[in-house]
Backbone bond lengths (Angstrom), bond angles and torsions (degrees), N, CA, C in turn:
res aa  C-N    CA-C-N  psi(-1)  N-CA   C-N-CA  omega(-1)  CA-C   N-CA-C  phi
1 X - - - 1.451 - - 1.531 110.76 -
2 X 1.000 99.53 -27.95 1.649 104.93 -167.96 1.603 108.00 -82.49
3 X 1.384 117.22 -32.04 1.362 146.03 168.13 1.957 99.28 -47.64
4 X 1.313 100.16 -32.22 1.740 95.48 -156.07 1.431 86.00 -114.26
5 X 0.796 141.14 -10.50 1.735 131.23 152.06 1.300 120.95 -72.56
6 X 1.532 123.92 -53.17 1.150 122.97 161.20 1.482 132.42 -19.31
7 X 1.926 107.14 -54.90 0.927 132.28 147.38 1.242 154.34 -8.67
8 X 1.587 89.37 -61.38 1.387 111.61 -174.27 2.290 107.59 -100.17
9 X 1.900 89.35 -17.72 1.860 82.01 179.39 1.518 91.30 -103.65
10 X 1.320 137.06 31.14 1.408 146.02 150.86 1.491 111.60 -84.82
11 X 1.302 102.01 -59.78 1.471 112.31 -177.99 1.874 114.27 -69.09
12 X 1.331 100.01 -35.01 1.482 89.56 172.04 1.592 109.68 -67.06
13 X 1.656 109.86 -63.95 1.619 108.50 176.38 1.552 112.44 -16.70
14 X 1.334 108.03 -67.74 1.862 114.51 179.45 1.594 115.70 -51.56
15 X 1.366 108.44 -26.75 1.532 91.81 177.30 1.758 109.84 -86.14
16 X 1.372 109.58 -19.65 1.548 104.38 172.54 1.711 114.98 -63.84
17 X 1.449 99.56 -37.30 1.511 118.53 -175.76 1.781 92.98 -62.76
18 X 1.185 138.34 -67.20 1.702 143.29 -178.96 1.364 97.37 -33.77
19 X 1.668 118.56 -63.33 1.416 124.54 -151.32 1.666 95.10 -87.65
20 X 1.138 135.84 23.67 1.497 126.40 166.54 1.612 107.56 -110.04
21 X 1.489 108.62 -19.96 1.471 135.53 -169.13 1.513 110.46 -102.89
22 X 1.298 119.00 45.35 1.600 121.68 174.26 1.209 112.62 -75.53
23 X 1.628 134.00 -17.46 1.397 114.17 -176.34 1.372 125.10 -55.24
24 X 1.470 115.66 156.75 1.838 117.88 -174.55 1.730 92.77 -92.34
25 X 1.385 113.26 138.96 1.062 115.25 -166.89 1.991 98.58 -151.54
26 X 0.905 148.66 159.70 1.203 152.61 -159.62 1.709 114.84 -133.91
27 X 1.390 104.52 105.44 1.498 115.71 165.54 1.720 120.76 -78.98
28 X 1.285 93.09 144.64 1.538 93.72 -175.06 1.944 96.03 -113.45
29 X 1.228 142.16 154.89 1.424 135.90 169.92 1.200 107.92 -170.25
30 X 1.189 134.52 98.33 1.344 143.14 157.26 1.714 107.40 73.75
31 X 1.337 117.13 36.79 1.373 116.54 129.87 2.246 74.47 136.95
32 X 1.287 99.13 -2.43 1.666 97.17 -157.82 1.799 96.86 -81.40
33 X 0.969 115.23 177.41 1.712 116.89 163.91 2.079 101.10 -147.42
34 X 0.942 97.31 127.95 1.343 99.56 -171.66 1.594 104.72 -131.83
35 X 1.258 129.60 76.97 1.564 129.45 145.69 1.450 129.51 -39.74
36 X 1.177 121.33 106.49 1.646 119.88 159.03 1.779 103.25 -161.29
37 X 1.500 97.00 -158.19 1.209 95.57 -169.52 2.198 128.96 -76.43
38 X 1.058 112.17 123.95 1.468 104.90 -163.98 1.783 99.99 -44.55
39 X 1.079 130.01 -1.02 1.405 134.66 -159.47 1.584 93.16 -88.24
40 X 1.478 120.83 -65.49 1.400 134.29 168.87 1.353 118.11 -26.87
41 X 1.392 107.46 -65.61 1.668 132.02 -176.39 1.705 93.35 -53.18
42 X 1.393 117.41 -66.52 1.668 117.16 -166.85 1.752 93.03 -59.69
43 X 1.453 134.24 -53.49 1.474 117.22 -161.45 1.492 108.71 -70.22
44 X 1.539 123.88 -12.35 0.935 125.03 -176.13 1.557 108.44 -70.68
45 X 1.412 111.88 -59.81 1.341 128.08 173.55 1.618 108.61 -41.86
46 X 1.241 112.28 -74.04 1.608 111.99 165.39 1.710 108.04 -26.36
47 X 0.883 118.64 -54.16 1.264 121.15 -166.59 0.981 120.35 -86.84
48 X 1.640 148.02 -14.33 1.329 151.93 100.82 1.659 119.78 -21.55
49 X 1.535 129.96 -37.26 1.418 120.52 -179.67 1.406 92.89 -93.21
50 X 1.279 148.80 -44.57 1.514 126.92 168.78 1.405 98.75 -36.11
51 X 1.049 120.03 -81.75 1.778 138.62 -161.63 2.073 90.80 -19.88
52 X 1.435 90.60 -80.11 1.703 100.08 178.45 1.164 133.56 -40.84
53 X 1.861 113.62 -26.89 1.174 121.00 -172.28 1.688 104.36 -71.07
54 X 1.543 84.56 -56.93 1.381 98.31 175.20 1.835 148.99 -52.84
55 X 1.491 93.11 -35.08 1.854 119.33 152.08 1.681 96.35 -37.44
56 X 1.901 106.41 -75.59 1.578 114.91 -164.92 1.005 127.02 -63.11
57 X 1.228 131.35 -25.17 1.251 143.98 148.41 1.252 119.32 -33.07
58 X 1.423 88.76 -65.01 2.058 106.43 -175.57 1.555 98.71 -52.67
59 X 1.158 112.00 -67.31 1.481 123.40 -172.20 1.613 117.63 -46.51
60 X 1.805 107.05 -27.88 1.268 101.92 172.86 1.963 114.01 -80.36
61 X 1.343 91.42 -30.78 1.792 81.24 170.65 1.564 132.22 -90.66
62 X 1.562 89.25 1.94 1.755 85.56 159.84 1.472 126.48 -86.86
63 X 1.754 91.94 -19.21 1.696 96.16 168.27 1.307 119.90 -56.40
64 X 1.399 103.99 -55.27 1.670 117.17 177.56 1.419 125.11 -48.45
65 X 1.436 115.64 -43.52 1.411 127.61 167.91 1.506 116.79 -8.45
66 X 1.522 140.64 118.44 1.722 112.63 149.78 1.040 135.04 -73.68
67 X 1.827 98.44 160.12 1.311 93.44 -150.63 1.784 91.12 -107.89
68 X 1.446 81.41 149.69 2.226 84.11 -174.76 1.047 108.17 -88.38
């Protein structure tokens, strides 16, 4: 439980951190150029390392699982 609160005053903190960070600013990545708002780019990122955290995680307790 404590795990999923943590969570959630992490995830809020980061969205204050996005919404203080509205300037349009321009990414460059593997030949691409992508302009928009630095707000997008940071929730995106946030939202890609949940994504990942969560895959590895998963993946670590299916290892653990017994096996029948």
């Amino acid at each position: 439980m404590i795990r999923f609160i943590l969570g959630i005053v992490f995830g809020v903190l980061a969205l204050i951190f996005v919404f203080q960070n509205m300037d349009n600013i321009s990414v460059h990545f593997l030949g691409w150029t992508i302009t928009t708002s630095r707000a997008v780019i940071l929730f995106l990122l946030l939202a890609a390392g949940f994504i990942v955290g969560w895959a590895v995680g998963s993946i670590g307790r299916w290892r653990r699982r017994p096996k029948r």
